[in-house]
C-alpha positions in Angstrom: 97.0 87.1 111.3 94.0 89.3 110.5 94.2 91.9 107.4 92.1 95.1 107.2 91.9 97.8 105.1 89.2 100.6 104.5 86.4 100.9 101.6 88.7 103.0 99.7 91.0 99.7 98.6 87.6 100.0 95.9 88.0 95.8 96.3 84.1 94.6 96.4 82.9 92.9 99.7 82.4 89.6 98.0 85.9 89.5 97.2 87.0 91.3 100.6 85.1 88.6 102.2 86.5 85.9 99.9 90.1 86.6 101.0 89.0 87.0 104.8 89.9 90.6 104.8 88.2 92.7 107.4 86.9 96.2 105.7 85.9 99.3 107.6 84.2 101.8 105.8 84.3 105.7 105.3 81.0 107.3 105.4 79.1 109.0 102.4 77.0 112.1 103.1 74.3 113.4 100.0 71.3 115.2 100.5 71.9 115.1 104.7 71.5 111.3 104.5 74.6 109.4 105.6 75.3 106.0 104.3 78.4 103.5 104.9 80.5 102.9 101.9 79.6 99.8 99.8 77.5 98.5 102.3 74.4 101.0 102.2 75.6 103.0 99.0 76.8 101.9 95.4 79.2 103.7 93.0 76.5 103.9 90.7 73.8 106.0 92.8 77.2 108.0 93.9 77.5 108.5 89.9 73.8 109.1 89.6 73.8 111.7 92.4 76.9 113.5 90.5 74.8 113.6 87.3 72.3 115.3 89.3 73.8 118.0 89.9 74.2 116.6 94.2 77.9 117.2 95.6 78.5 113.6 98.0 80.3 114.5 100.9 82.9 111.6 102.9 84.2 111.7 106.2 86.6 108.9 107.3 86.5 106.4 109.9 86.5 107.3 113.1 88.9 105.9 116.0 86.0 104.3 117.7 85.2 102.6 114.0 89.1 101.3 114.3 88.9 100.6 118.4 85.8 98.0 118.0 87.5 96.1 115.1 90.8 96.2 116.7 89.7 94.8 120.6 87.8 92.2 119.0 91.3 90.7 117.7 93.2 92.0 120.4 91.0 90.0 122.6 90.9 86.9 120.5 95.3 87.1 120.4 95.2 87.7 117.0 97.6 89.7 115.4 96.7 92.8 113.0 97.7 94.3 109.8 95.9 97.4 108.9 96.9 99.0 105.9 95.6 102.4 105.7 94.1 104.8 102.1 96.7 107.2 102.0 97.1 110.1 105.3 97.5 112.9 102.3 94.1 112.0 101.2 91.7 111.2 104.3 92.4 111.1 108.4 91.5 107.7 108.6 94.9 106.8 108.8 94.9 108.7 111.8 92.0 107.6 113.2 93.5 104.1 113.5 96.3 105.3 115.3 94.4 107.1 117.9 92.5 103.7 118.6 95.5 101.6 118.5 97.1 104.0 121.2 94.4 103.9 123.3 93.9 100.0 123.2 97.9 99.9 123.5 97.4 101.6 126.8 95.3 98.6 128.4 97.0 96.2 126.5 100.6 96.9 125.6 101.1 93.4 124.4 98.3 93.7 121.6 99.6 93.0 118.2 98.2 96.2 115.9 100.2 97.3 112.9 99.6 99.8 111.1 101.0 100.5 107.7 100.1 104.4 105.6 100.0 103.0 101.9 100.1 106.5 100.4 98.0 104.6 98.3 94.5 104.4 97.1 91.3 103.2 95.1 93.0 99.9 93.8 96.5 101.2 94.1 95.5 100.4 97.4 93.9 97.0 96.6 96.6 95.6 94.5 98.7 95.8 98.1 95.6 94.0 99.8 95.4 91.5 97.3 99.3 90.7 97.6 99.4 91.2 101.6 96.8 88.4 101.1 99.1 86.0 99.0 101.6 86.5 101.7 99.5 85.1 104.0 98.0 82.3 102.6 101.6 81.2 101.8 102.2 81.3 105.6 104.9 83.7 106.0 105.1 85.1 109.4 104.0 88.3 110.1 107.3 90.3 110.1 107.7 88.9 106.7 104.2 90.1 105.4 104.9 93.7 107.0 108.0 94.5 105.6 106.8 92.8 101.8 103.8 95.4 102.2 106.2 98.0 102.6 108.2 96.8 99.7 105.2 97.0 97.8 103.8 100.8 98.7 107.6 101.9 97.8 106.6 99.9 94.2 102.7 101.0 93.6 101.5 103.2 90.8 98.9 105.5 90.0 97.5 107.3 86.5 94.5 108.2 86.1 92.5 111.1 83.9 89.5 112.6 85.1 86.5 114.8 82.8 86.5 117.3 85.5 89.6 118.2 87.1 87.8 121.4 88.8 85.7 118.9 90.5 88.6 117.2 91.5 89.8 120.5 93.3 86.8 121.3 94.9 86.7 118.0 96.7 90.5 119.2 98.5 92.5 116.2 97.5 93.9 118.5 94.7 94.8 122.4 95.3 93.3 124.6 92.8 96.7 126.1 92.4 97.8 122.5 90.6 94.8 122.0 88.8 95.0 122.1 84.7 92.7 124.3 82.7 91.2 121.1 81.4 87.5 122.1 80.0 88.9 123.7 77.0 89.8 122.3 73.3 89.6 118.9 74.6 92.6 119.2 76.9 92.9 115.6 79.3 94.7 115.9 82.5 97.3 112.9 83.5 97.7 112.8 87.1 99.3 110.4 89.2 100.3 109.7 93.0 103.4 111.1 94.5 104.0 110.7 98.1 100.5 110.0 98.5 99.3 113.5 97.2 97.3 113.5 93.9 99.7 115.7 91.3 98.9 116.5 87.7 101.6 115.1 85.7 100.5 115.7 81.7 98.3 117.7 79.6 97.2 116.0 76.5 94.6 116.4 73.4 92.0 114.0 73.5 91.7 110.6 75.4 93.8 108.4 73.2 97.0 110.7 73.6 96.3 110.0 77.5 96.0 106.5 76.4 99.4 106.4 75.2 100.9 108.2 77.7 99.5 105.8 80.2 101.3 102.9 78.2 104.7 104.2 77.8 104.8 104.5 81.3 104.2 100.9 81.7 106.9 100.3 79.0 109.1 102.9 80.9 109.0 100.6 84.4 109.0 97.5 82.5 106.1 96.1 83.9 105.4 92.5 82.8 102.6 91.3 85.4 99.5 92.6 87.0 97.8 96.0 85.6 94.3 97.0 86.9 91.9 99.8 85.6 89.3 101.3 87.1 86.4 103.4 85.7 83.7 105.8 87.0 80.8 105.8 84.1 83.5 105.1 81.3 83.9 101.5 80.8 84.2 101.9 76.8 87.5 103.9 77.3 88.5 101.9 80.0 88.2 98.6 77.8 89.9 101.1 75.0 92.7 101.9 77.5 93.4 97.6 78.2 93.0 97.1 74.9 96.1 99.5 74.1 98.0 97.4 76.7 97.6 94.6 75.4 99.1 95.7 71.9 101.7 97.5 72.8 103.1 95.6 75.8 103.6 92.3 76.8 101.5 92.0 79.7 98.1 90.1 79.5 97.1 89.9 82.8 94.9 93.2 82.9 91.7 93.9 85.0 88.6 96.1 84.8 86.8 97.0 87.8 84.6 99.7 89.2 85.8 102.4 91.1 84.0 102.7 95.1 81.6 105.2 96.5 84.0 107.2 98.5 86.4 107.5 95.7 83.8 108.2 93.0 82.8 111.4 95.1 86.0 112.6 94.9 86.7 111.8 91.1 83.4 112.2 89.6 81.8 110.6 86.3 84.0 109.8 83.4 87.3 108.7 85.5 90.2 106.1 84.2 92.7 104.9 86.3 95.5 102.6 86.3 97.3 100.6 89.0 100.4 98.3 88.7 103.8 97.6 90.4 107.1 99.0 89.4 109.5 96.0 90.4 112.0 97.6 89.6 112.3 99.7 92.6 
């Protein structure tokens, strides 16, 4: 069986490649010039372009991006498992369905699932990385499917951002949730519910998000996996693993940057974290 997911899992292409994971990228737009997500464009001249006062654009796959990867496992018999950034954020979710109709009408026996994560940036990858695991343990594919879909029920998001207008402007957040955020050091907590981006706490000053970030670990008593991720803010990011290794007892926690397409969206000086509420 043949995994695929889009750029915005944020999992690099060495490791995508590693695991045998098929990626299909968004596109990028800055300055008129388009460029495919992680292969023709890094997070840091996204960053750098941010700094500069450029607005990136994205745009998502496109069912003929979806169609070509999907025929050439359709024609080698080989099932699929696409597992889509979330369809409140981006239409590429949609866009895979439009090409899996259309091959479906040539080939109704072709083997193309597709699975709406509600999930993204490594929210997204943690469900890769497991839907990997699944395979290489050599369940069959029924089995894989309806673990993935245990696992979107059981992903979390938090994540603060320095800018929470830019957030808006970018229309994965409505103006009318965003936080008046610029002022006396107010952070923004925001989460992911339903797979729509929702502002969840205000607090003063990083470390206070910090905390907040933490109990909600303790809250879900979470006792495996926790990745961060961080757009130009590794030294609060490493502050923010730090405080999860103190206060919980979890020590298997991981630092990584967040992608292009995402990094348009969130902007310089984003924290996030990802983990699994088993409990669900």
């Amino acid at each position: 069986m043949q995994l695929i997911v889009d750029s915005c899992s944020d999992i690099s292409i060495d490791e995508l490649n590693r695991m045998d994971v098929e990626m299909i990228p968004l596109k990028i737009t800055i300055d008129d010039e388009d460029y495919l997500d992680q292969y023709e464009i890094s997070s840091t001249e996204v960053l750098d372009a941010i700094s500069d006062g450029k607005r990136p654009l994205t745009s998502q796959a496109n069912p003929e991006d979806f169609t070509k990867v999907f025929r050439k496992y359709v024609d080698q018999d080989e099932p699929t498992l696409y597992m889509a950034l979330s369809s409140e954020l981006s239409g590429t979710y949609q866009s895979a369905v439009i090409a899996r109709d259309t091959i479906l009408d040539d080939h109704p026996d072709a083997d193309i699932t597709i699975i709406d994560t509600k999930a993204a940036s490594y929210g997204l990858g943690l469900i890769v990385e497991r839907a990997h695991g699944y395979v290489k343990e050599g369940l069959a594919k029924e089995e894989v499917v309806a673990k993935v879909e245990k696992d979107v029920k059981a992903i979390r998001h938090f994540f603060t951002v320095d800018d929470l207008d830019y957030l808006a402007k970018g229309g994965r957040l409505s103006k009318g949730q965003a936080f008046l955020g610029g002022l006396l050091n107010i952070k923004p907590l925001l989460h992911v519910e339903e797979g729509k981006l929702v502002p969840l706490e205000k607090h003063r000053g990083i470390k206070k998000v910090h905390s907040s970030m933490v109990k909600h670990l303790i809250a879900d008593n979470v006792s495996r996996e926790v990745h961060i991720t961080q757009a130009n803010a590794e030294s609060q990011a490493e502050q923010l693993k730090q405080k999860i290794l103190d206060g919980t007892d979890i020590t298997d926690v991981k630092i990584s940057t967040i992608g292009p397409t995402i990094s348009s969206h969130t902007g310089n000086g984003t924290v996030a974290m990802f983990y699994f509420n088993e409990g669900v």
